[in-house]
DRENZA-179874 format. One record per atom (N, C-alpha, C): residue number from 1; atom name; x, y, z. Coordinates in nm, 3 decimals. Example, Ala and Ser with C-alpha at 12.3 -4.5 7.8 and 13.67 -1.06 7.14 Angstrom:
<atoms>
     i   at        xx        yy        zz
     1    N     1.319    -0.569     0.780
     1   CA     1.230    -0.450     0.780
     1    C     1.320    -0.330     0.780
     2    N     1.285    -0.225     0.708
     2   CA     1.367    -0.106     0.714
     2    C     1.290     0.003     0.787
</atoms>
This chain:
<atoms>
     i   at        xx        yy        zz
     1    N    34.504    12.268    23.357
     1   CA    34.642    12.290    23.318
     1    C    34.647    12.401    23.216
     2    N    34.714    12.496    23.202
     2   CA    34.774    12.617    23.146
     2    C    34.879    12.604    23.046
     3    N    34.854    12.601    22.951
     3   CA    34.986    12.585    22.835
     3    C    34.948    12.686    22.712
     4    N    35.118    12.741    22.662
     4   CA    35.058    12.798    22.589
     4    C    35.137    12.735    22.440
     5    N    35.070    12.740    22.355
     5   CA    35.118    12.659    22.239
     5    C    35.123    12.738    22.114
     6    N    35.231    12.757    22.036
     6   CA    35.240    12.790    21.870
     6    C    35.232    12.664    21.776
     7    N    35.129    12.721    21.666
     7   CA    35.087    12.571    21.599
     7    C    35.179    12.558    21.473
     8    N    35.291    12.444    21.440
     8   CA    35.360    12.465    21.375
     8    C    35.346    12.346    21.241
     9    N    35.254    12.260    21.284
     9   CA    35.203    12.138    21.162
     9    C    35.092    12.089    21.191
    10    N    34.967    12.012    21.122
    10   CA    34.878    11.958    21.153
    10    C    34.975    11.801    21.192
    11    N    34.835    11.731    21.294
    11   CA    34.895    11.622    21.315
    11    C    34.761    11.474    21.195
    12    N    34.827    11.392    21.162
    12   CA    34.737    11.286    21.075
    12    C    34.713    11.187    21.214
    13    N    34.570    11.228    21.236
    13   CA    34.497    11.064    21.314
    13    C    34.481    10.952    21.262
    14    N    34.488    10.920    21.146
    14   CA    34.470    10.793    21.057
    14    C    34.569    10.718    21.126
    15    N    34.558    10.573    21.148
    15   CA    34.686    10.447    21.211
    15    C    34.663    10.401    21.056
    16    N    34.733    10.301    21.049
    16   CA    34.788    10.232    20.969
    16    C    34.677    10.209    20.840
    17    N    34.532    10.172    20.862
    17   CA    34.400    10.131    20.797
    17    C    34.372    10.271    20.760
    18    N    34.424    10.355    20.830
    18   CA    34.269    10.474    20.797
    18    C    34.151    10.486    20.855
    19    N    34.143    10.419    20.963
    19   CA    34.058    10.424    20.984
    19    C    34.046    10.493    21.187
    20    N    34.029    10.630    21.183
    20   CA    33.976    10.710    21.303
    20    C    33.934    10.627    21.401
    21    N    33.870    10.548    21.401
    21   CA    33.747    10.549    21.523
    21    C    33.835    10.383    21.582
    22    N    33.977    10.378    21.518
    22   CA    34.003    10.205    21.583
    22    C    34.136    10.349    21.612
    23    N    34.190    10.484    21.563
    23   CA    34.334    10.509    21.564
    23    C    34.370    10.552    21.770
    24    N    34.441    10.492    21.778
    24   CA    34.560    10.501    21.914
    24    C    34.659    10.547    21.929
    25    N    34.710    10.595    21.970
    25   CA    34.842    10.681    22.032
    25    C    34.916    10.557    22.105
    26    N    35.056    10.581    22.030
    26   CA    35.155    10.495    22.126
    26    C    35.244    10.563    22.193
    27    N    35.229    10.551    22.306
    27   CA    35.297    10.681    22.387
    27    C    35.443    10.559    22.483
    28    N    35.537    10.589    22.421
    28   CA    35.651    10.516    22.520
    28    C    35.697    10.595    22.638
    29    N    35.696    10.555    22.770
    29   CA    35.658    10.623    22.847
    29    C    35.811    10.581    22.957
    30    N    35.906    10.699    22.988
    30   CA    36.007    10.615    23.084
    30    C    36.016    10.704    23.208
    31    N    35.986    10.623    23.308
    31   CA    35.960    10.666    23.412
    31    C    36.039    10.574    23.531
    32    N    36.081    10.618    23.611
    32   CA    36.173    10.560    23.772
    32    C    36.067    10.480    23.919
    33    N    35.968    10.591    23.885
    33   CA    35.907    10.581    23.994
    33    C    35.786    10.513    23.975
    34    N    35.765    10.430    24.075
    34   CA    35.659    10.284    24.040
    34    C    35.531    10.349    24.025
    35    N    35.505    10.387    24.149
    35   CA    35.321    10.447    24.140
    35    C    35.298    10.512    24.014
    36    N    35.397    10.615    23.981
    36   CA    35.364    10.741    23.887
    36    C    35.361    10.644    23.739
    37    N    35.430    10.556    23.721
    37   CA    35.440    10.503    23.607
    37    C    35.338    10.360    23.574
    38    N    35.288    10.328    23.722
    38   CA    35.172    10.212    23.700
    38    C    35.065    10.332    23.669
    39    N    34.993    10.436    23.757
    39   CA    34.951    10.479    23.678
    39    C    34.887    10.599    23.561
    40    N    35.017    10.593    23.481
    40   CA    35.013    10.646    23.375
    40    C    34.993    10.515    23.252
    41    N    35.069    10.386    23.277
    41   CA    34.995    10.272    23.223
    41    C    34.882    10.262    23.222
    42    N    34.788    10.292    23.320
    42   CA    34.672    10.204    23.304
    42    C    34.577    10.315    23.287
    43    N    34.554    10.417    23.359
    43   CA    34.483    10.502    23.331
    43    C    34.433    10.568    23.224
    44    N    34.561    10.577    23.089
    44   CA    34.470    10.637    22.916
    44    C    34.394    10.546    22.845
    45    N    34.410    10.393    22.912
    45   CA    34.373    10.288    22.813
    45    C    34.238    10.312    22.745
    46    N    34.167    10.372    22.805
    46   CA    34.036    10.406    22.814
    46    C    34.015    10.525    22.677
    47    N    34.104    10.617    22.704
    47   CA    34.130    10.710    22.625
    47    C    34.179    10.707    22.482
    48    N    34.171    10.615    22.439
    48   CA    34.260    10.581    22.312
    48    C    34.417    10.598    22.292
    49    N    34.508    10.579    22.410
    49   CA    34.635    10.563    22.431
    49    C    34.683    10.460    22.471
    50    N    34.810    10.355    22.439
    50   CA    34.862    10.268    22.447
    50    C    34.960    10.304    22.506
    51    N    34.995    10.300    22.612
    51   CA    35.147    10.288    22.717
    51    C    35.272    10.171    22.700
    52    N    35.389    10.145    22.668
    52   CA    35.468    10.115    22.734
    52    C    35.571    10.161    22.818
    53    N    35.570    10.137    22.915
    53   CA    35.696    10.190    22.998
    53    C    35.796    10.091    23.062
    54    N    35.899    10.199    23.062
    54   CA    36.008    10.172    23.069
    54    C    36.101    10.244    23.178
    55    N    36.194    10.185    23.240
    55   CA    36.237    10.283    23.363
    55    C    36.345    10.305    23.344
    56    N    36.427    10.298    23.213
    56   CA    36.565    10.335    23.208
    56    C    36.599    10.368    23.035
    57    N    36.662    10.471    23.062
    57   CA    36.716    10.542    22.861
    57    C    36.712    10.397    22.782
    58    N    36.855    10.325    22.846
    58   CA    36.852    10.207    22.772
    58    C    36.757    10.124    22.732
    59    N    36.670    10.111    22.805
    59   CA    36.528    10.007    22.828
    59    C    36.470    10.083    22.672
    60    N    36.441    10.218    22.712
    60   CA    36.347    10.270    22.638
    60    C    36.384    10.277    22.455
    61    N    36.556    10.288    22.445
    61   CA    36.601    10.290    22.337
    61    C    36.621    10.192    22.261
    62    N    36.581    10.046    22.352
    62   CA    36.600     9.942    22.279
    62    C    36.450     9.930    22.232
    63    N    36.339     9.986    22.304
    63   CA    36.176     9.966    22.248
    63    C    36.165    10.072    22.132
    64    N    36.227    10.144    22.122
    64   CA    36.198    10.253    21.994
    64    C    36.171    10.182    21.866
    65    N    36.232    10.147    21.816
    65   CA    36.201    10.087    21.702
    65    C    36.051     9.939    21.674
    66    N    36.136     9.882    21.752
    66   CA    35.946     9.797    21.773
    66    C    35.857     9.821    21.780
    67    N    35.887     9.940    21.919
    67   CA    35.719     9.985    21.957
    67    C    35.692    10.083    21.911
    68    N    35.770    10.138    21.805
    68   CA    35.748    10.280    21.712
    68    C    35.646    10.393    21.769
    69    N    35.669    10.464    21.882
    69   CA    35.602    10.509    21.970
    69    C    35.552    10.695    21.844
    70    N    35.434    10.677    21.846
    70   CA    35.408    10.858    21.851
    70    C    35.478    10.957    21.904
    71    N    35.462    10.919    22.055
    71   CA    35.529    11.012    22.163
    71    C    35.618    10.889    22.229
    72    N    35.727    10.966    22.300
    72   CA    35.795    10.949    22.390
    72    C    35.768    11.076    22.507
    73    N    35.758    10.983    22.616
    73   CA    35.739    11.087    22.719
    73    C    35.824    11.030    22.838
    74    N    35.909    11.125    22.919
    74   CA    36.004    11.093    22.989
    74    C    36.013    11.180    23.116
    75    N    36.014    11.135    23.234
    75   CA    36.058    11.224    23.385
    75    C    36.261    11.265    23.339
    76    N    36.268    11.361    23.368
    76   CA    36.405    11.417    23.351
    76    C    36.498    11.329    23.467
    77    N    36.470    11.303    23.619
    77   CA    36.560    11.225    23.651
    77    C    36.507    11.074    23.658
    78    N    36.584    11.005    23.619
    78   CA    36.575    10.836    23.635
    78    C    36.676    10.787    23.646
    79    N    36.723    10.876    23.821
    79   CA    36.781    10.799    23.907
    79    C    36.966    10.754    23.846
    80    N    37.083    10.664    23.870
    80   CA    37.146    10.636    23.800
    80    C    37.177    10.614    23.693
    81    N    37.291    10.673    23.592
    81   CA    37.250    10.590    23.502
    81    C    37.193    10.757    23.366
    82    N    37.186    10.712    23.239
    82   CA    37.162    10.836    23.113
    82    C    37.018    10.963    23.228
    83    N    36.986    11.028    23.171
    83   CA    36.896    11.094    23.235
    83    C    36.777    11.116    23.093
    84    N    36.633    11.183    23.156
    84   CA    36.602    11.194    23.023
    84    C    36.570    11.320    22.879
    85    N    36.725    11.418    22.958
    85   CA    36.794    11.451    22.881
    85    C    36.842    11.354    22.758
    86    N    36.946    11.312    22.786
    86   CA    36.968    11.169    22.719
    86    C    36.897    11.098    22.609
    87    N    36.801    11.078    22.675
    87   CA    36.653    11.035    22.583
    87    C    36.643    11.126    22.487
    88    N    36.629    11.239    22.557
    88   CA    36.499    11.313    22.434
    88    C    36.619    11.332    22.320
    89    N    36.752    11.340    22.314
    89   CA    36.870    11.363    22.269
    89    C    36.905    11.282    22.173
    90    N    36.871    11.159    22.229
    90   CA    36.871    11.015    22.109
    90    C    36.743    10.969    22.008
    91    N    36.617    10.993    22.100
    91   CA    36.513    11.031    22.009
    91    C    36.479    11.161    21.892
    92    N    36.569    11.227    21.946
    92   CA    36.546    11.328    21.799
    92    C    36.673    11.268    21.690
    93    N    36.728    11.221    21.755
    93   CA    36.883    11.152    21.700
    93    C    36.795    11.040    21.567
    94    N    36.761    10.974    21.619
    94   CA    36.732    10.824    21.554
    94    C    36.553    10.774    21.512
    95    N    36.478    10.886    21.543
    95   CA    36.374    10.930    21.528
    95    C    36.295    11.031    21.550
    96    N    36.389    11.147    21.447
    96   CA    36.337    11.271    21.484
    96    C    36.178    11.335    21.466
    97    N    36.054    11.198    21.396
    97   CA    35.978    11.279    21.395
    97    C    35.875    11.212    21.528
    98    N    35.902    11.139    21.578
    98   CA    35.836    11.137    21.722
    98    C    35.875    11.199    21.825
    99    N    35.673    11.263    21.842
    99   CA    35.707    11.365    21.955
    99    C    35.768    11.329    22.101
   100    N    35.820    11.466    22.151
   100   CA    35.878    11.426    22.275
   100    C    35.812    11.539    22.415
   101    N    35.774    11.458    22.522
   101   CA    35.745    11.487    22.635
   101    C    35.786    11.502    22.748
   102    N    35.825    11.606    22.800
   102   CA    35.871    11.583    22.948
   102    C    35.779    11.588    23.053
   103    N    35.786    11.529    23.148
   103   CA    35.645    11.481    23.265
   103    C    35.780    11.524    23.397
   104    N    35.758    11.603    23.456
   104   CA    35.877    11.693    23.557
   104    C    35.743    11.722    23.703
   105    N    35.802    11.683    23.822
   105   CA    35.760    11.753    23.901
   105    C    35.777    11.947    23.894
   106    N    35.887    11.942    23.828
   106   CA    35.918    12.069    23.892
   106    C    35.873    12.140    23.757
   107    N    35.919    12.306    23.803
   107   CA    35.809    12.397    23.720
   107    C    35.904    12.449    23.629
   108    N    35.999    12.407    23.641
   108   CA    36.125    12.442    23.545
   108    C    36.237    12.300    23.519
   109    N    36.249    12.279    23.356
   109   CA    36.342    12.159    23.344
   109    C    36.489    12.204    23.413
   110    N    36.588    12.327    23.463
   110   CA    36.700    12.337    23.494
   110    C    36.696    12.259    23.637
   111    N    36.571    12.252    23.742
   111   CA    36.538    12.218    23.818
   111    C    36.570    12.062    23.847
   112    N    36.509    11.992    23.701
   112   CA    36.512    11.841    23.721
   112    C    36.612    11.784    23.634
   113    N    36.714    11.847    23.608
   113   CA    36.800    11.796    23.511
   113    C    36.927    11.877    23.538
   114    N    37.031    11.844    23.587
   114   CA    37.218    11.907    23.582
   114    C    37.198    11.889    23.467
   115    N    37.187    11.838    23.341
   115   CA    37.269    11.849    23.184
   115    C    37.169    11.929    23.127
   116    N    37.036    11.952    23.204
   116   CA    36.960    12.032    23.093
   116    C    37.011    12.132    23.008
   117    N    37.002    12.137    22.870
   117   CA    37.063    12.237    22.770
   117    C    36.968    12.246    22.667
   118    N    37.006    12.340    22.568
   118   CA    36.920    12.342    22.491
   118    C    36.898    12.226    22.376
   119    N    36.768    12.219    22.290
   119   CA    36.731    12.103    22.269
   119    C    36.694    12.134    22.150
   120    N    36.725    12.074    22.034
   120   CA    36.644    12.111    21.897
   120    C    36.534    12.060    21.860
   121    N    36.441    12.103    21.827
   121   CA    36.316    12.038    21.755
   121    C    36.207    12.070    21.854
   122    N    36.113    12.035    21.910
   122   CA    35.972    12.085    21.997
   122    C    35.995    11.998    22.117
   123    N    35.976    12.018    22.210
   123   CA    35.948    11.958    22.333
   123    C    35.836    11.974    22.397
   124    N    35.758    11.908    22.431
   124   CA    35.635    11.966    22.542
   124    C    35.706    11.933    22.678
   125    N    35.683    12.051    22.720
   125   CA    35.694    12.031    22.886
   125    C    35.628    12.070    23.029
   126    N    35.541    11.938    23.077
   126   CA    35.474    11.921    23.133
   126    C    35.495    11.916    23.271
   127    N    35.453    12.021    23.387
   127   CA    35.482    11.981    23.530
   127    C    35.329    11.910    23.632
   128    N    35.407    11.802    23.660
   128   CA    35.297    11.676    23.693
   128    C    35.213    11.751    23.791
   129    N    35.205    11.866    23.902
   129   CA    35.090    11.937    23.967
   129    C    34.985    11.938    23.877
   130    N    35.030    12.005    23.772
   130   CA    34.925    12.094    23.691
   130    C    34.855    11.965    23.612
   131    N    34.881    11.851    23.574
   131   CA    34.789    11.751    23.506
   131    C    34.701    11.717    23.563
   132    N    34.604    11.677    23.585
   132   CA    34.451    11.700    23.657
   132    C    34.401    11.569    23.618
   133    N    34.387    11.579    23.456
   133   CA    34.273    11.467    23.405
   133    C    34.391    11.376    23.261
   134    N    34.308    11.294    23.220
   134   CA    34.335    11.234    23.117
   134    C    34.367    11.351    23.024
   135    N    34.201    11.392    23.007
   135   CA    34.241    11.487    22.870
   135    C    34.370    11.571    22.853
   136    N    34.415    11.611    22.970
   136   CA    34.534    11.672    22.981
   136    C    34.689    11.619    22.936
   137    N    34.688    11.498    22.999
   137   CA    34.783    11.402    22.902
   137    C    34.754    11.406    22.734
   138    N    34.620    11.408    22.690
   138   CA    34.593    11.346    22.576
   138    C    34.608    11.531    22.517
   139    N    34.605    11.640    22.530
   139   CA    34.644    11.772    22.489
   139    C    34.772    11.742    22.454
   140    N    34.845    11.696    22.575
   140   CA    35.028    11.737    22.566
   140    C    35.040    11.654    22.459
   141    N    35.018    11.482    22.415
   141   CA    35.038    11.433    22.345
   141    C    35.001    11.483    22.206
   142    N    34.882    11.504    22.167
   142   CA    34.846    11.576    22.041
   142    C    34.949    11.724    22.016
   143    N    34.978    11.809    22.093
   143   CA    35.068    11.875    22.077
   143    C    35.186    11.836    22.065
   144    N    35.276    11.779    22.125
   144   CA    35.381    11.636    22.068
   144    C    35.391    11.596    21.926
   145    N    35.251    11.580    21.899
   145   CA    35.266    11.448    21.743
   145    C    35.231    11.556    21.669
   146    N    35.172    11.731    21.684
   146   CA    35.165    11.759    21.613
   146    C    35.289    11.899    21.580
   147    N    35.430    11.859    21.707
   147   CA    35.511    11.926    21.673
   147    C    35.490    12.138    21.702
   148    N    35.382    12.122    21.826
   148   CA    35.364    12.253    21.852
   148    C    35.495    12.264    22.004
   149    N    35.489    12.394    21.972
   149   CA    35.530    12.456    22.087
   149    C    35.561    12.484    22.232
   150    N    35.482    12.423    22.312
   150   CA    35.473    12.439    22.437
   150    C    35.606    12.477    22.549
   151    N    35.508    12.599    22.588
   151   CA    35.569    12.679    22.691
   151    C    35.545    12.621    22.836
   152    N    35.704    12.591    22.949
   152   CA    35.624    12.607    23.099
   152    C    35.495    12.670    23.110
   153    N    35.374    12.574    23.202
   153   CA    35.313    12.651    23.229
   153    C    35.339    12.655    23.376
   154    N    35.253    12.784    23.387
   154   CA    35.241    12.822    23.538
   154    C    35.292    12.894    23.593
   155    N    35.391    13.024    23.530
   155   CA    35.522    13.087    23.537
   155    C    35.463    13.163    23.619
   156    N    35.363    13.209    23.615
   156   CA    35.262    13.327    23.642
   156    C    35.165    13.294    23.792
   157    N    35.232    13.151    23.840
   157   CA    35.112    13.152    23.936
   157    C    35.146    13.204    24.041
   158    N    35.113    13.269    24.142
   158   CA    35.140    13.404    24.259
   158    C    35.241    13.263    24.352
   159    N    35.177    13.167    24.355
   159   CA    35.247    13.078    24.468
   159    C    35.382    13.053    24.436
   160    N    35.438    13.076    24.325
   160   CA    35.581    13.029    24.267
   160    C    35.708    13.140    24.259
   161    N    35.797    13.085    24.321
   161   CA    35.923    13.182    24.317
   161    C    35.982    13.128    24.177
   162    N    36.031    13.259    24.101
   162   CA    36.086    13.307    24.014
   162    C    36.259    13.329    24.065
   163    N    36.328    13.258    24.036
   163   CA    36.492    13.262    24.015
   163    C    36.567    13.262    23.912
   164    N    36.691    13.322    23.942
   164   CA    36.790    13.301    23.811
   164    C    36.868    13.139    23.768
   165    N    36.927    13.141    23.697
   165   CA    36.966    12.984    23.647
   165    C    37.056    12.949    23.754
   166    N    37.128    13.080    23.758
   166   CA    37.266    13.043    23.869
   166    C    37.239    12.995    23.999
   167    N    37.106    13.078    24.056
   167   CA    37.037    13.016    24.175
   167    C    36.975    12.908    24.189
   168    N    36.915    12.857    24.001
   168   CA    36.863    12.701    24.032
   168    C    37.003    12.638    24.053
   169    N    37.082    12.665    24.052
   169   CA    37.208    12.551    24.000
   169    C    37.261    12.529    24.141
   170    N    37.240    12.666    24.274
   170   CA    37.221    12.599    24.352
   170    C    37.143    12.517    24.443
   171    N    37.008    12.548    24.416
   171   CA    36.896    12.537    24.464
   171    C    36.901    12.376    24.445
   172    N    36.969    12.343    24.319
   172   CA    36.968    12.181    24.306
   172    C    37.085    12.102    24.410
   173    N    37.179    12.192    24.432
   173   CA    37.307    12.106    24.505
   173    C    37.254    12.110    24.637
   174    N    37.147    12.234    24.730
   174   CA    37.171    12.222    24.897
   174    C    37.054    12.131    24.842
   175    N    36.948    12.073    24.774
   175   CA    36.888    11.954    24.775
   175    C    36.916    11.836    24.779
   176    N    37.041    11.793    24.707
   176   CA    37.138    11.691    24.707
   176    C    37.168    11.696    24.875
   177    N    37.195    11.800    24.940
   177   CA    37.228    11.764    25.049
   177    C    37.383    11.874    25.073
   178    N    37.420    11.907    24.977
   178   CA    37.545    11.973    24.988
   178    C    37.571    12.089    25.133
   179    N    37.716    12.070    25.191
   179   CA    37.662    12.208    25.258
   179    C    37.743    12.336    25.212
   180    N    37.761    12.430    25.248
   180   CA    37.834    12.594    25.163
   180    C    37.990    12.479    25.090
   181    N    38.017    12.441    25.186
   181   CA    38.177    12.424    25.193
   181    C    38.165    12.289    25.018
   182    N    38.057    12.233    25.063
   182   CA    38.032    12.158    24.925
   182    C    38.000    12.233    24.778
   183    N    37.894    12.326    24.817
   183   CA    37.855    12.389    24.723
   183    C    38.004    12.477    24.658
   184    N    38.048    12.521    24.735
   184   CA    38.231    12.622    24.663
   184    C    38.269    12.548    24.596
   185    N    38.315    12.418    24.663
   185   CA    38.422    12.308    24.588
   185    C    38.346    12.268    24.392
   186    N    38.219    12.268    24.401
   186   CA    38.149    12.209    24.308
   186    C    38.149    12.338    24.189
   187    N    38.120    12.458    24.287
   187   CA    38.095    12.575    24.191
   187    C    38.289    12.609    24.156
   188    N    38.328    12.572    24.234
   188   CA    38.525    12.625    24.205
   188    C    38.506    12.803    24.302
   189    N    38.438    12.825    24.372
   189   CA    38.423    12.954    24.475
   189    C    38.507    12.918    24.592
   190    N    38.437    13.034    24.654
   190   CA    38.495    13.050    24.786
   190    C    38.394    12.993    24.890
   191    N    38.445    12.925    24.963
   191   CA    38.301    12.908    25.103
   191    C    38.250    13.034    25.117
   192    N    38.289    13.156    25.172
   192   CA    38.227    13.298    25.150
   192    C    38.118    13.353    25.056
   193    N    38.206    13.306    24.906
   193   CA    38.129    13.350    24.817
   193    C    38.008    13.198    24.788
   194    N    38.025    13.117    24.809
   194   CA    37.930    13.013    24.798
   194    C    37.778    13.081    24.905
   195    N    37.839    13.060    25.028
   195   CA    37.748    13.111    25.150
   195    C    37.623    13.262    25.085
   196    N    37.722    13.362    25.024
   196   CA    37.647    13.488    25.002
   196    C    37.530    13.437    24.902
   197    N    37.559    13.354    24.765
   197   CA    37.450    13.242    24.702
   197    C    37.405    13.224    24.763
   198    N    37.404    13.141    24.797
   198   CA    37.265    13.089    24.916
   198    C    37.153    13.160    24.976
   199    N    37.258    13.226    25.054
   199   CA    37.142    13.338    25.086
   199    C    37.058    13.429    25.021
   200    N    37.110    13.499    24.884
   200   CA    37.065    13.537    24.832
   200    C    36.960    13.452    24.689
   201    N    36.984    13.326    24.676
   201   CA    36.876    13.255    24.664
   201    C    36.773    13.233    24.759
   202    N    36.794    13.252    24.885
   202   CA    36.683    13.237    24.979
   202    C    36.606    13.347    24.956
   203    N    36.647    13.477    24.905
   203   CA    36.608    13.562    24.924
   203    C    36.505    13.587    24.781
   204    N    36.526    13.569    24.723
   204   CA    36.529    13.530    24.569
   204    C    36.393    13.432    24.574
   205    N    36.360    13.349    24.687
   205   CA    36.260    13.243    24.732
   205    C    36.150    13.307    24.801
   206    N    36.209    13.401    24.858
   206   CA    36.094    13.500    24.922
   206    C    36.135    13.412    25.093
   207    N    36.223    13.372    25.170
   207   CA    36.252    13.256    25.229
   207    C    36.319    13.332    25.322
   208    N    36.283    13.343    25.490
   208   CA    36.372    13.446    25.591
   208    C    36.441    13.343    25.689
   209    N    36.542    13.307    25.746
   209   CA    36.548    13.244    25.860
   209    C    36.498    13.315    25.902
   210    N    36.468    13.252    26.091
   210   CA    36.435    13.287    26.118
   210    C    36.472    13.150    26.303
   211    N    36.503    13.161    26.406
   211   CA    36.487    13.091    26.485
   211    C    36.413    12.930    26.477
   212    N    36.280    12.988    26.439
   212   CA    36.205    12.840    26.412
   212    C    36.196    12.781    26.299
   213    N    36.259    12.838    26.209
   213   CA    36.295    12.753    26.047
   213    C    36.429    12.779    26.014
   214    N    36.378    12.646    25.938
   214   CA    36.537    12.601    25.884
   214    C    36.539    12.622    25.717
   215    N    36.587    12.768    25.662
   215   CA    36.607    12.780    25.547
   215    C    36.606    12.661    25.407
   216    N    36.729    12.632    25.489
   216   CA    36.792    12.500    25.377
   216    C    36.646    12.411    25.331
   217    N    36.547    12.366    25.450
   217   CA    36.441    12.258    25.478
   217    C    36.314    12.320    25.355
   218    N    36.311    12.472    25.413
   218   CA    36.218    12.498    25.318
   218    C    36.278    12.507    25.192
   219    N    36.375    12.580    25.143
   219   CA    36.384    12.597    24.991
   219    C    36.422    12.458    24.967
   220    N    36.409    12.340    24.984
   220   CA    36.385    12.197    24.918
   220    C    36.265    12.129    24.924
   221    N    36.216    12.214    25.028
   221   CA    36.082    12.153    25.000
   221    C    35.988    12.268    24.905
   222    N    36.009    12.345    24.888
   222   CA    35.949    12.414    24.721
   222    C    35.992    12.374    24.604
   223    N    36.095    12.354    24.641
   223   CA    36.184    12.243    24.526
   223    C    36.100    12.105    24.480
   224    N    36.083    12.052    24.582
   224   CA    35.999    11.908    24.593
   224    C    35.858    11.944    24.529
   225    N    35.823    12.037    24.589
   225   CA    35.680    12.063    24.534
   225    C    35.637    12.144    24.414
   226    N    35.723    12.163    24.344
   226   CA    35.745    12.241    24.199
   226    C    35.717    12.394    24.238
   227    N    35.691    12.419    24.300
   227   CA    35.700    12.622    24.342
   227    C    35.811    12.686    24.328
   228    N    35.889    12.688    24.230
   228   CA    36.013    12.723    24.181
   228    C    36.001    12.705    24.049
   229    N    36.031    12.835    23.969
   229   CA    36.041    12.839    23.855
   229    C    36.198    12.897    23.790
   230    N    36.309    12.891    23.718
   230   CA    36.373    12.891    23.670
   230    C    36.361    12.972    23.533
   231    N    36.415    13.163    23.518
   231   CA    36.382    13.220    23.466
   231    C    36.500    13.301    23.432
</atoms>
């Protein structure tokens, strides 16, 4: 995994005793999706990280305080319901010095989030291709608790289309399923001018019809597979 980081505080390993060699990471962890979130439970235990997860803002905002988490780490959609926009929004709110994580398929947060906006304080943001190993979780987290920087990585990899915001914004609605005549109504356009978007996000994708493909099919499935970056 590829990240690039500005170092802006040391982080203190000491837990509660002082004592290193017993200290753990409590990482509150809210996630939708079963597999991805069983395991991210079970898998750091090993590592000196403690998981709880949680599959909903609410869930997770009522464990904040109990489980006084280091990190919070959150997938941007979870489904119905706050997003974890939301989250990271109330965690800097009500505990601004625990770090915050985003865990995103995609290679850009405009991608996995309609409310994404800007955000005060540090975010790490992590796209789940690029995590490989433990240690990789246990980087993002130490960068988290120690309030660095982190940049998308991967902006740079040859396999990834590079778009404008306006094009993620549609790139997210023909995924929903929308068709031109949906996409106008949503944007306040014209079916015309909706249609010329499109295409020129396809184009923008590196993406040709063509007889034996179906435009729409592929640019959601680069979507799906994080090869879209938001620039």
């Amino acid at each position: 995994m590829t990240v690039e980081v500005e170092v802006s505080g040391a982080v203190n390993r000491d837990d509660d005793t002082g004592d290193e060699a017993t200290f753990r990471y409590r990482v509150l962890l809210v996630e939708d999706e079963q597999f991805t979130r069983g395991l991210l439970t079970q898998t750091p235990t090993g590592a000196g990280i403690d998981v709880l997860a949680c599959t909903t803002v609410t869930e997770a905002m009522g464990s904040l305080a109990s489980f006084d988490p280091h990190v919070v780490m959150t997938d941007l959609d979870l489904g119905p319901g706050p997003s974890g926009v939301h989250l990271l929004r109330g965690v800097e709110q009500q505990a601004p010095w625990v770090g915050r994580i985003v865990l995103s398929v995609h290679a850009s947060p405009q991608l996995g989030a309609r409310d994404w906006g800007p955000l005060s304080g540090d975010v790490v943001y992590l796209v789940k291709p690029t995590v490989s190993s433990v240690d990789d979780l246990l980087a993002a987290i130490e960068a988290a608790v120690e309030h660095k920087v982190v940049r998308e990585a991967g902006e740079g990899s040859d396999d990834r289309a590079v778009i404008s915001a306006a094009h993620g914004e549609v790139l997210r609605l023909v995924a929903e399923g929308l068709s031109n005549a949906g996409i106008a109504e949503v944007r306040g356009t014209s079916v015309n001018a909706a249609e010329g978007m499109v295409q020129r996000m396809f184009l923008a994708m590196g993406i040709r019809s063509d007889r034996r493909h179906n435009a729409r099919v592929l640019a959601v499935r680069m979507w799906q597979q994080g090869r879209v970056v938001v620039r």
